[in-house]
N, C-alpha and C positions, 0 to 999 in steps of 0.2 A: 476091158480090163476085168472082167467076170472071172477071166481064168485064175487071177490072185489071190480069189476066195482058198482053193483048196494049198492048202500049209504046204503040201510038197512040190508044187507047180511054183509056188511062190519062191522057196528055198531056191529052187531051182536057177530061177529068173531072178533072182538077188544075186547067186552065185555070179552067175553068167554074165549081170551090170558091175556088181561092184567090183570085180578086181579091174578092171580098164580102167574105172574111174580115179582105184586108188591110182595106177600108174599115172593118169592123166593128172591127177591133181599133184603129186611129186616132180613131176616133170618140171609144171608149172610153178611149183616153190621155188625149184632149184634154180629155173631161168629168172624167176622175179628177186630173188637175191643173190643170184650173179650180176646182174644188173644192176640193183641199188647196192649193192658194196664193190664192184671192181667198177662197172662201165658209166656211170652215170658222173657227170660232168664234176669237176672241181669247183667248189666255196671258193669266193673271196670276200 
């Protein structure tokens, strides 16, 4: 992880994780409350 020292390797390698994770994490909002508000079972 040496290589995160230098600011533009790092940018770089930030660039290149975080947009996957934004979509991974939307993804997964949108199924966990599709889920808790349409599919998850009826109160009585």
């Amino acid at each position: 992880m040496k290589f995160l020292i230098n600011p533009n390797r790092f940018n770089h390698f930030s660039n290149l994780v975080l947009k996957p994770l934004i979509y991974l994490s939307f993804i997964t909002l949108i199924t966990g409350l599709v889920y808790a508000l349409y599919l998850s079972p009826n109160d009585y």
